[in-house]
KOLDREN-945546 format. One record per atom (N, C-alpha, C, CB): residue number from 0; residue in three letters; x negated, y negated, z negated. Coordinates in nm, 3 decimals. Glycine has a CB too. Layout:
BEGIN
+-----+-----+---------+---------+---------+
|   n | res |      c1 |      c2 |      c3 |
+-----+-----+---------+---------+---------+
| NUM | ALA |       X |       Y |       Z |
...
+-----+-----+---------+---------+---------+
% end
This chain:
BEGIN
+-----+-----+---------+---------+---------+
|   n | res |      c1 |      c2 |      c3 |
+-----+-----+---------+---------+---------+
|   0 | UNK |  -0.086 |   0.118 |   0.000 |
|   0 | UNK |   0.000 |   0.000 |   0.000 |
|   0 | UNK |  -0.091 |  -0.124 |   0.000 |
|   0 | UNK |   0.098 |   0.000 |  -0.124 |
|   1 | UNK |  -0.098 |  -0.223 |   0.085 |
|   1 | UNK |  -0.167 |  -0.337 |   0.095 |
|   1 | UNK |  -0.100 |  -0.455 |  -0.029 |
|   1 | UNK |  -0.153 |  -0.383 |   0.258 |
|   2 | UNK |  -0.175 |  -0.566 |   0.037 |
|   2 | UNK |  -0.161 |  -0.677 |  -0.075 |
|   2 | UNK |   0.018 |  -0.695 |  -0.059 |
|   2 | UNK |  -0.271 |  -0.848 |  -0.033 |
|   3 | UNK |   0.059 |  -0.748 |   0.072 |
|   3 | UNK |   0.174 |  -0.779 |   0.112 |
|   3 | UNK |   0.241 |  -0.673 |   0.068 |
|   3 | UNK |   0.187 |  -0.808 |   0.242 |
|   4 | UNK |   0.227 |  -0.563 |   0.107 |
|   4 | UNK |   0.358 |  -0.462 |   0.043 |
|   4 | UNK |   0.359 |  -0.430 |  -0.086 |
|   4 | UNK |   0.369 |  -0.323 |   0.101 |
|   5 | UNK |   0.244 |  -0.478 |  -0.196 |
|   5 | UNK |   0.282 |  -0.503 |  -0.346 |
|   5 | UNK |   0.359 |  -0.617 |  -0.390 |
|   5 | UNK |   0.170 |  -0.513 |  -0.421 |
|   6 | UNK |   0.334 |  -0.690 |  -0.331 |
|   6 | UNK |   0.361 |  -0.825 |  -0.374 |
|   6 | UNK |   0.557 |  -0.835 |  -0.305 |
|   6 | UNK |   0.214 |  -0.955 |  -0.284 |
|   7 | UNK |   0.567 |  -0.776 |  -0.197 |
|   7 | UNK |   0.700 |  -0.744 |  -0.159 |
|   7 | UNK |   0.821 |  -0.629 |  -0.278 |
|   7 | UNK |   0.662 |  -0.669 |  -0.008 |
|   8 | UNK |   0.680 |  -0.567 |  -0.325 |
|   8 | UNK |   0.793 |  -0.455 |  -0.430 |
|   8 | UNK |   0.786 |  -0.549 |  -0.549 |
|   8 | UNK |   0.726 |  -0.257 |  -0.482 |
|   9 | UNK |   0.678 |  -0.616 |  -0.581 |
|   9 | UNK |   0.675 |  -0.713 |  -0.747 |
|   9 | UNK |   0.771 |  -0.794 |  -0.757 |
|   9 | UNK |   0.549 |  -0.817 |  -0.780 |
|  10 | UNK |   0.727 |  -0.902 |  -0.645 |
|  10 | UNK |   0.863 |  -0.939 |  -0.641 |
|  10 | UNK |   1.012 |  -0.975 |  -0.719 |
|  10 | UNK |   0.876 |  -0.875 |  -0.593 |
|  11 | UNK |   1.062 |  -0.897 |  -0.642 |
|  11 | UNK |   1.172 |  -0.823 |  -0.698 |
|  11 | UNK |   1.194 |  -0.816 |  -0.865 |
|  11 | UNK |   1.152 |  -0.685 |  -0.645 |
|  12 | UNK |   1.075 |  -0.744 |  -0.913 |
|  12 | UNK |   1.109 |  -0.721 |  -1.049 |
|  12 | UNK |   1.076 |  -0.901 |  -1.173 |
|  12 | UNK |   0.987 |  -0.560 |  -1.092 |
|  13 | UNK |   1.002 |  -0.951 |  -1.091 |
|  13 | UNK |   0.944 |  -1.101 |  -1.148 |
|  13 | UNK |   1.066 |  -1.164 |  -1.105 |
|  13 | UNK |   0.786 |  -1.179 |  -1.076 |
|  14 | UNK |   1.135 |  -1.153 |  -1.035 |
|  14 | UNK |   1.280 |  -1.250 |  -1.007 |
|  14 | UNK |   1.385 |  -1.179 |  -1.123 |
|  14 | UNK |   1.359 |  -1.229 |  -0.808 |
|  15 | UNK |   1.404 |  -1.088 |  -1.150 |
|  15 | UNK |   1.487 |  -1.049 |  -1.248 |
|  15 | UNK |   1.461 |  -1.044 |  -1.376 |
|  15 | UNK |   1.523 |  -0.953 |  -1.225 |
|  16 | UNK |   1.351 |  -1.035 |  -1.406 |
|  16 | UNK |   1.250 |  -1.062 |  -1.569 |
|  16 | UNK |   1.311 |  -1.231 |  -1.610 |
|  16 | UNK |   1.006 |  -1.069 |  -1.531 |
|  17 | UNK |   1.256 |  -1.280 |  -1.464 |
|  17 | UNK |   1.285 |  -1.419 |  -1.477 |
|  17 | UNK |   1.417 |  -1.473 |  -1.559 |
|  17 | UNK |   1.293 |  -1.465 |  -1.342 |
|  18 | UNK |   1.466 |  -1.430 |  -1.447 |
|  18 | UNK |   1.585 |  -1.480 |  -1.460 |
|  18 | UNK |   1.681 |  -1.402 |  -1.592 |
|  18 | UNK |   1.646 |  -1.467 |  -1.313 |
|  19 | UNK |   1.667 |  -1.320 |  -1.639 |
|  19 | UNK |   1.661 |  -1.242 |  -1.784 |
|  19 | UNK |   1.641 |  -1.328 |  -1.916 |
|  19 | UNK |   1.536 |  -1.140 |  -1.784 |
|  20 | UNK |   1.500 |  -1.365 |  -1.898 |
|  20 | UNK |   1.487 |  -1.432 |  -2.004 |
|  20 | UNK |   1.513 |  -1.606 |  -2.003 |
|  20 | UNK |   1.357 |  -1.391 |  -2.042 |
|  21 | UNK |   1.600 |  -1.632 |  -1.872 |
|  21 | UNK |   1.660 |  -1.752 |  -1.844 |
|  21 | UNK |   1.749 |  -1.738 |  -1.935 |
|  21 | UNK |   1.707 |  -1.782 |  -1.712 |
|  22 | UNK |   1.869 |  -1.672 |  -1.889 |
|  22 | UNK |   1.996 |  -1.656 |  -1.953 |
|  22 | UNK |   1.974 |  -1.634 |  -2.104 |
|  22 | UNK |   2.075 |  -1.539 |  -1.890 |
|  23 | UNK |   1.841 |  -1.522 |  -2.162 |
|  23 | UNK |   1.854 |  -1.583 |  -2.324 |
|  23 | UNK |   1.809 |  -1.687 |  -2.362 |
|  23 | UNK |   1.801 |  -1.515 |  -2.419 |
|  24 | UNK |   1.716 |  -1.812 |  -2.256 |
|  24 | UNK |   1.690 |  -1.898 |  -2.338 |
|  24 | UNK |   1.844 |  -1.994 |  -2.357 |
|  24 | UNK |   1.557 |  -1.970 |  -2.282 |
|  25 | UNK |   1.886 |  -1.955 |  -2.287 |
|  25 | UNK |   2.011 |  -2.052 |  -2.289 |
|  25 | UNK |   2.096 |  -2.035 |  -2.331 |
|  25 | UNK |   2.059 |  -2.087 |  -2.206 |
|  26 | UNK |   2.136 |  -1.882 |  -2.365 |
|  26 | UNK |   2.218 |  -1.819 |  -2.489 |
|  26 | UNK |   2.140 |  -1.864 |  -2.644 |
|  26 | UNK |   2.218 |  -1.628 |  -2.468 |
|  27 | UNK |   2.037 |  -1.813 |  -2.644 |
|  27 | UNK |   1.994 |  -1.903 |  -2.771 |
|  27 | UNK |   1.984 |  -2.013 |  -2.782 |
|  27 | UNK |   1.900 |  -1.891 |  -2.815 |
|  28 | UNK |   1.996 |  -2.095 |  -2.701 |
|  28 | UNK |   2.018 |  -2.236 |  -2.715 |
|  28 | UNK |   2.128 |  -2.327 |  -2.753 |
|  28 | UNK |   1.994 |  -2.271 |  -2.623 |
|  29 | UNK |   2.274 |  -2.207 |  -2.679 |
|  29 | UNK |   2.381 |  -2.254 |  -2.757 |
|  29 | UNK |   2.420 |  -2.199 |  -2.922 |
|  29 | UNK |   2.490 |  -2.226 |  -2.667 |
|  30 | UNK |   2.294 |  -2.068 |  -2.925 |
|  30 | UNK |   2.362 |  -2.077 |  -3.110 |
|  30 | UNK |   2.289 |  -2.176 |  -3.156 |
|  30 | UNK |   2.335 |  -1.932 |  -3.233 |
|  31 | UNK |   2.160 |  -2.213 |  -3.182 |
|  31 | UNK |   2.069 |  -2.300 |  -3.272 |
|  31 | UNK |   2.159 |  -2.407 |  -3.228 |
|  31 | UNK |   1.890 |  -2.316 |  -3.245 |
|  32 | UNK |   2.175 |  -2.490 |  -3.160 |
|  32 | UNK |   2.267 |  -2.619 |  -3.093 |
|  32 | UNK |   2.416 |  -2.635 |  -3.200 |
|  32 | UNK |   2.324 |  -2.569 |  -2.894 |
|  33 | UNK |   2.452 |  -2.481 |  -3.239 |
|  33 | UNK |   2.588 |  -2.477 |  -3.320 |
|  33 | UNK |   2.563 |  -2.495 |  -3.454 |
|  33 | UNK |   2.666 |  -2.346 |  -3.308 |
|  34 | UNK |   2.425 |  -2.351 |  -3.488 |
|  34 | UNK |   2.365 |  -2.389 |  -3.632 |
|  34 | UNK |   2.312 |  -2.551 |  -3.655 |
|  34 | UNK |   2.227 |  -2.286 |  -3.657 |
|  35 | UNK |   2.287 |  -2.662 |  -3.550 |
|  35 | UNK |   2.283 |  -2.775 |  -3.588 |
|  35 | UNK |   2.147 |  -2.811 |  -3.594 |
|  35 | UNK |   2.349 |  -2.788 |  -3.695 |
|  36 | UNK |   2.057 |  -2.705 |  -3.526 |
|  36 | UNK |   1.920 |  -2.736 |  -3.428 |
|  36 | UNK |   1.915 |  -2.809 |  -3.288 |
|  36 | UNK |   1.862 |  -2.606 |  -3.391 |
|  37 | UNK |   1.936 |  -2.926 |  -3.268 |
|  37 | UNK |   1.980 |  -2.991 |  -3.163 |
|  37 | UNK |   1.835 |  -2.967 |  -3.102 |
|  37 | UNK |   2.047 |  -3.145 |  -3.185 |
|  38 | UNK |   1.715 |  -3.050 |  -3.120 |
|  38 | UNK |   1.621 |  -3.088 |  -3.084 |
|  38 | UNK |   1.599 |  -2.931 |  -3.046 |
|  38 | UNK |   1.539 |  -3.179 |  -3.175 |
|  39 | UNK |   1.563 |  -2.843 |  -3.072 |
|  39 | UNK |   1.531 |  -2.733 |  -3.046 |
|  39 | UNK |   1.584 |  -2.632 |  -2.973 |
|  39 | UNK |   1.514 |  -2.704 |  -3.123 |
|  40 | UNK |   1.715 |  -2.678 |  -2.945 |
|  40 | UNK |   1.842 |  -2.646 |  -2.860 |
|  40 | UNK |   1.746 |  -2.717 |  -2.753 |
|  40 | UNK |   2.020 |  -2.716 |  -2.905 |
|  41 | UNK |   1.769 |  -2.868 |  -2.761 |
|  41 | UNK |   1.733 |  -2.920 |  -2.623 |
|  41 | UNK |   1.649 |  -2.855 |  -2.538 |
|  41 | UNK |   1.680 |  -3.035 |  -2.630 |
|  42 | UNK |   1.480 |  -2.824 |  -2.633 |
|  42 | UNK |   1.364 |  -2.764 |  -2.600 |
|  42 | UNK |   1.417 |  -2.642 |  -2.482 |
|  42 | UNK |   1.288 |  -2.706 |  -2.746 |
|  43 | UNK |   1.470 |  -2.556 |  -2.578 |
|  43 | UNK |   1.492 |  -2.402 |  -2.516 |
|  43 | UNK |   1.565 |  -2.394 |  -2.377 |
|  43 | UNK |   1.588 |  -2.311 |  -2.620 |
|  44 | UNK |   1.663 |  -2.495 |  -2.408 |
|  44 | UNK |   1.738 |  -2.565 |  -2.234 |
|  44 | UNK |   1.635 |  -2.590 |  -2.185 |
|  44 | UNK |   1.842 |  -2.716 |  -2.214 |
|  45 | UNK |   1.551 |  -2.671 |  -2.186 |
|  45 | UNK |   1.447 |  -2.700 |  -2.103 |
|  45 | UNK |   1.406 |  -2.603 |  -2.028 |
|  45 | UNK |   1.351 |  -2.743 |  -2.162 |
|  46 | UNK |   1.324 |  -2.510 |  -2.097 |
|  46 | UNK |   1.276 |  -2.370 |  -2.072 |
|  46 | UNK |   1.379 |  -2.303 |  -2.011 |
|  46 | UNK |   1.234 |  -2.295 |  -2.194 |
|  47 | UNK |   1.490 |  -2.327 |  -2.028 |
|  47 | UNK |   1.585 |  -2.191 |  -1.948 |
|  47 | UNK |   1.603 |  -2.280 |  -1.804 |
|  47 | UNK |   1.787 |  -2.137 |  -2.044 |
|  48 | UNK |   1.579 |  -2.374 |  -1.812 |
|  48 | UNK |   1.601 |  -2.472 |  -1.654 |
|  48 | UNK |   1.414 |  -2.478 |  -1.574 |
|  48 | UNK |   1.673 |  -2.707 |  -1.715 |
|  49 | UNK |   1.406 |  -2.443 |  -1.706 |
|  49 | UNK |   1.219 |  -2.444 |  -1.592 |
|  49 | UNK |   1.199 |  -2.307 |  -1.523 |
|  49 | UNK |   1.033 |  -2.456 |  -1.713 |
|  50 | UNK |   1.279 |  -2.193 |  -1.601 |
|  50 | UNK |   1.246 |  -2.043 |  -1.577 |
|  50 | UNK |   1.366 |  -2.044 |  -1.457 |
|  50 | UNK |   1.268 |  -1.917 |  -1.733 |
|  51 | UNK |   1.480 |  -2.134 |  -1.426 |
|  51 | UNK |   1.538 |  -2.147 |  -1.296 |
|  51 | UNK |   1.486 |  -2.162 |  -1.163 |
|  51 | UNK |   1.600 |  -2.231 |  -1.303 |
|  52 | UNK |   1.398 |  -2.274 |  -1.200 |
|  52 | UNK |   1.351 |  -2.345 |  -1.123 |
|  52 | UNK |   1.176 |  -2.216 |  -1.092 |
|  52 | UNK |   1.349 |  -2.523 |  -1.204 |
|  53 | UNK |   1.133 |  -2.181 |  -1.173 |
|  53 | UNK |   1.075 |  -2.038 |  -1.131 |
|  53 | UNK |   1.096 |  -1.971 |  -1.020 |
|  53 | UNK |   1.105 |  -1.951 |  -1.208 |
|  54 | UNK |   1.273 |  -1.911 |  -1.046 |
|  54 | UNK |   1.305 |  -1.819 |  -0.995 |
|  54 | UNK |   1.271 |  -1.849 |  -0.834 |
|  54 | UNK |   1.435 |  -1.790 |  -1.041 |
|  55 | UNK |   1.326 |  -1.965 |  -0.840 |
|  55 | UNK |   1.387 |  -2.046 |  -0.720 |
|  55 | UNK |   1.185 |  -1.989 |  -0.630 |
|  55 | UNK |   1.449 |  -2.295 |  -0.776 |
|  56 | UNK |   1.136 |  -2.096 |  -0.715 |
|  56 | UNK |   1.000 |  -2.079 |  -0.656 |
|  56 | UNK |   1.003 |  -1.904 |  -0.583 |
|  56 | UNK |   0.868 |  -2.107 |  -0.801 |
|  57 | UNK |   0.988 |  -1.833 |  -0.686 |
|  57 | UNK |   0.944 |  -1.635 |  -0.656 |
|  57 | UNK |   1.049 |  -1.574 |  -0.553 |
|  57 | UNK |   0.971 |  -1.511 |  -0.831 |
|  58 | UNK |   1.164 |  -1.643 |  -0.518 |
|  58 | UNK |   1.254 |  -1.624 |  -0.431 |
|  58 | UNK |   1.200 |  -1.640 |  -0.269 |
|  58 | UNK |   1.360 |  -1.717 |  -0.471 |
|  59 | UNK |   1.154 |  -1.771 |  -0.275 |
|  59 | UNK |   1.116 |  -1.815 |  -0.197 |
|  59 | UNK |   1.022 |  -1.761 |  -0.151 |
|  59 | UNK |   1.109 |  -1.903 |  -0.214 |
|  60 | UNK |   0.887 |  -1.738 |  -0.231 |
|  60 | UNK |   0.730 |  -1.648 |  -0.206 |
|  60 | UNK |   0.820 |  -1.536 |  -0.136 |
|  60 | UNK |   0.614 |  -1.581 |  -0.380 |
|  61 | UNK |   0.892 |  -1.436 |  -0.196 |
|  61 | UNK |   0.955 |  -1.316 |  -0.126 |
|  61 | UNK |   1.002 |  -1.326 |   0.006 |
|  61 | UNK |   1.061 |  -1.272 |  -0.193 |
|  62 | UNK |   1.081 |  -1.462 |   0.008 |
|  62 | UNK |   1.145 |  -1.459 |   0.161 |
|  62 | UNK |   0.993 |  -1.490 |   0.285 |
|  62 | UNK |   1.293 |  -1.623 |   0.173 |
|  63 | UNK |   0.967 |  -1.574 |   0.238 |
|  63 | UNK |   0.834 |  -1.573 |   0.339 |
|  63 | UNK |   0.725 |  -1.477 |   0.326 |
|  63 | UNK |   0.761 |  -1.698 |   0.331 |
|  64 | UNK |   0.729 |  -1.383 |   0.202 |
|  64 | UNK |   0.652 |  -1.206 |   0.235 |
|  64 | UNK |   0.735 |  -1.145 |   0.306 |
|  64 | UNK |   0.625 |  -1.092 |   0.102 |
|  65 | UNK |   0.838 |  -1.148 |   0.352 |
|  65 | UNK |   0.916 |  -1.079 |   0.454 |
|  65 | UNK |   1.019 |  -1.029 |   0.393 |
|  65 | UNK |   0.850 |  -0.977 |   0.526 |
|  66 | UNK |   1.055 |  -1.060 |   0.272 |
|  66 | UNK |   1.168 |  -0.964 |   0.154 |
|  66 | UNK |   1.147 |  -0.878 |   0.078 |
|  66 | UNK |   1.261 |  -0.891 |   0.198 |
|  67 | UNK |   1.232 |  -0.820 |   0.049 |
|  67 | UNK |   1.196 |  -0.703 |  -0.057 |
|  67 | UNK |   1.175 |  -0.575 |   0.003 |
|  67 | UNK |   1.308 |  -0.680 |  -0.163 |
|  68 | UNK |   1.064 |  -0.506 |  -0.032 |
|  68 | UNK |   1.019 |  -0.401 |   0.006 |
|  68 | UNK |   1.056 |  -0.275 |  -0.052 |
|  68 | UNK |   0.910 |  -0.417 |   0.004 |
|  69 | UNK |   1.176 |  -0.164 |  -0.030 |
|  69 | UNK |   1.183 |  -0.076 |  -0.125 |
|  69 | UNK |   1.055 |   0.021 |  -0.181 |
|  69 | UNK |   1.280 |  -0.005 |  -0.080 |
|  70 | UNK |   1.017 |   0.050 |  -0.251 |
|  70 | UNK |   0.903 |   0.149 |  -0.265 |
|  70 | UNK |   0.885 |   0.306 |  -0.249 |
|  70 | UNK |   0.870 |   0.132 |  -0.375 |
|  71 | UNK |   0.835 |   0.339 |  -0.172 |
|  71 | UNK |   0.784 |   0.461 |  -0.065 |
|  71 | UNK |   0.739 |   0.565 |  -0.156 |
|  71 | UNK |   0.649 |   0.419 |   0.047 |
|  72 | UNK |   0.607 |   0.492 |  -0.251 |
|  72 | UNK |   0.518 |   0.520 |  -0.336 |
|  72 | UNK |   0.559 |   0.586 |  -0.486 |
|  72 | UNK |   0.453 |   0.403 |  -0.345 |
|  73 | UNK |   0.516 |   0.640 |  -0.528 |
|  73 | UNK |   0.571 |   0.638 |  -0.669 |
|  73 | UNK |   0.523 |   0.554 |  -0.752 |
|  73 | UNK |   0.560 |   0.749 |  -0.733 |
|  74 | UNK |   0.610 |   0.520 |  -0.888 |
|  74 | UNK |   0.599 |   0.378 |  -0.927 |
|  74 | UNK |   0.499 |   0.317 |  -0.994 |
|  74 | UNK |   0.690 |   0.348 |  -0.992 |
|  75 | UNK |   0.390 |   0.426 |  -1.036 |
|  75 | UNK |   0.267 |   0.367 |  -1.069 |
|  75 | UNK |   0.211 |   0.305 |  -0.973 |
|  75 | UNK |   0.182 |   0.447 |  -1.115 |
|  76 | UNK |   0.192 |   0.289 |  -0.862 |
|  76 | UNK |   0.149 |   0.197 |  -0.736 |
|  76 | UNK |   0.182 |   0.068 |  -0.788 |
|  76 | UNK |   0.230 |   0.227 |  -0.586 |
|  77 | UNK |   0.223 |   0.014 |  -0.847 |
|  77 | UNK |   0.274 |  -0.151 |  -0.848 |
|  77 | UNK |   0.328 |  -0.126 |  -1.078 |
|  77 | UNK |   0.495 |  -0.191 |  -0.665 |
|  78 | UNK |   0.339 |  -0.228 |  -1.058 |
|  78 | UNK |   0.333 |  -0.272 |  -1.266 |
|  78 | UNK |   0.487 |  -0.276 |  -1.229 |
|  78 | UNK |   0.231 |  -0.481 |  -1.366 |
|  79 | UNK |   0.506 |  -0.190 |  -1.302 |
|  79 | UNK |   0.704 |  -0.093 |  -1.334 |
|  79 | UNK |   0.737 |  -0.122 |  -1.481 |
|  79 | UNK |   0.710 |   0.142 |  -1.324 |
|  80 | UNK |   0.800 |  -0.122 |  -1.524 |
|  80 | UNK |   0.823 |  -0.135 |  -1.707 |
|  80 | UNK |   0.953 |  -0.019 |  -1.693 |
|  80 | UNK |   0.889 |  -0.345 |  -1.793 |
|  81 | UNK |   0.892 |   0.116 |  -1.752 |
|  81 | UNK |   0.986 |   0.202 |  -1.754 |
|  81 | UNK |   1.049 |   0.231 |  -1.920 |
|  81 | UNK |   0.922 |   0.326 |  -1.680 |
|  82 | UNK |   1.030 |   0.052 |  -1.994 |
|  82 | UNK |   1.093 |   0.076 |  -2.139 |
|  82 | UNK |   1.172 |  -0.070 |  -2.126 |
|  82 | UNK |   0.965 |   0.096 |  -2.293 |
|  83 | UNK |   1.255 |  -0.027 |  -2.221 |
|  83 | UNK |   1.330 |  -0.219 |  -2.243 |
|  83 | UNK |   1.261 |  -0.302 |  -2.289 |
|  83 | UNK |   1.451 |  -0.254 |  -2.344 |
|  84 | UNK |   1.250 |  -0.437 |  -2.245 |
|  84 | UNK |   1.186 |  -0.493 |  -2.319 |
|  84 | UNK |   1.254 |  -0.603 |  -2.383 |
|  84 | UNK |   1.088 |  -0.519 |  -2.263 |
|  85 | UNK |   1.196 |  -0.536 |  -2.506 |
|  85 | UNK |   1.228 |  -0.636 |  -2.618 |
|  85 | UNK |   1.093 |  -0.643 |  -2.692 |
|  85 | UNK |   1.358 |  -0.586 |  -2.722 |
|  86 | UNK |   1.122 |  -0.823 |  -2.737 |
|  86 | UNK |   1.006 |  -0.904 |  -2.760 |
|  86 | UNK |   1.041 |  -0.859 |  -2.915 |
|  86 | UNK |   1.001 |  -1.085 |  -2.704 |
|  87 | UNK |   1.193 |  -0.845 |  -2.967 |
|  87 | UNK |   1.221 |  -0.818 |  -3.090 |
|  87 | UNK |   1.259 |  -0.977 |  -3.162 |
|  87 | UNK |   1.091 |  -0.731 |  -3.152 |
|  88 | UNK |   1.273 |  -1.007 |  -3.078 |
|  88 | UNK |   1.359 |  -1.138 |  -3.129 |
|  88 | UNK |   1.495 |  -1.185 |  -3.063 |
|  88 | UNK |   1.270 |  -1.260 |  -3.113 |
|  89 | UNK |   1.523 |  -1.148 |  -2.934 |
|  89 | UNK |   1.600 |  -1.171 |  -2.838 |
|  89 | UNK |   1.675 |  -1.024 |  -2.854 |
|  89 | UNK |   1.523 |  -1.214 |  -2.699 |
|  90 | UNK |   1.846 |  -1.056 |  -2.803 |
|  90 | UNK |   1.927 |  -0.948 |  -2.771 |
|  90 | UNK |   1.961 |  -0.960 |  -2.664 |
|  90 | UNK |   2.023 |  -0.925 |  -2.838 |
|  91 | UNK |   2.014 |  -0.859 |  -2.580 |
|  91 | UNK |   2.052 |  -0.878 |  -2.424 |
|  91 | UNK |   2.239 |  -0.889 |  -2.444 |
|  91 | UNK |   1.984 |  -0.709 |  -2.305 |
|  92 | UNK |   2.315 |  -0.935 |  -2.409 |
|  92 | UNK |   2.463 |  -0.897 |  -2.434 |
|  92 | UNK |   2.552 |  -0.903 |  -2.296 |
|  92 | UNK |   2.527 |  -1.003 |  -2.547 |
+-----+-----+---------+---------+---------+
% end
């Protein structure tokens, strides 16, 4: 598998990580915001609008690698996360 056809299967998984830990920064942003952490609310919005604006970027890299590449290979060829990840602070819902 060359550079281009890793970077076509990665991809993929860096746009959804992304965008993953978008949606909790911004779910945690509306509890602290309720508990009456404004400033820190604000922060985490920030971060969930910068990890948008990410995506947007890694979307883009993909469309001009030619798209998403399904993988041929088995999945040690390219960085796979075959566990959940949890940082252990964050819940998924």
């Amino acid at each position: 598998m060359n550079d281009i056809e890793k970077i076509r299967t990665l991809l993929p998984h860096w746009i959804d990580h992304t965008k993953s830990h978008g949606e909790e920064f911004a779910h945690w942003a509306g509890h602290i915001r309720t508990a009456g952490q404004q400033e820190s609310a604000t922060a985490l919005a920030q971060a969930a609008a910068a990890l948008r604006e990410v995506e947007e970027h890694l979307r883009r890299a993909l469309t001009l690698a030619g798209g998403p590449l399904q993988a041929t290979q088995p999945h040690d060829e390219h960085h796979h996360h075959d566990h959940h990840h949890d940082h252990g602070l964050h819940h998924h819902h």
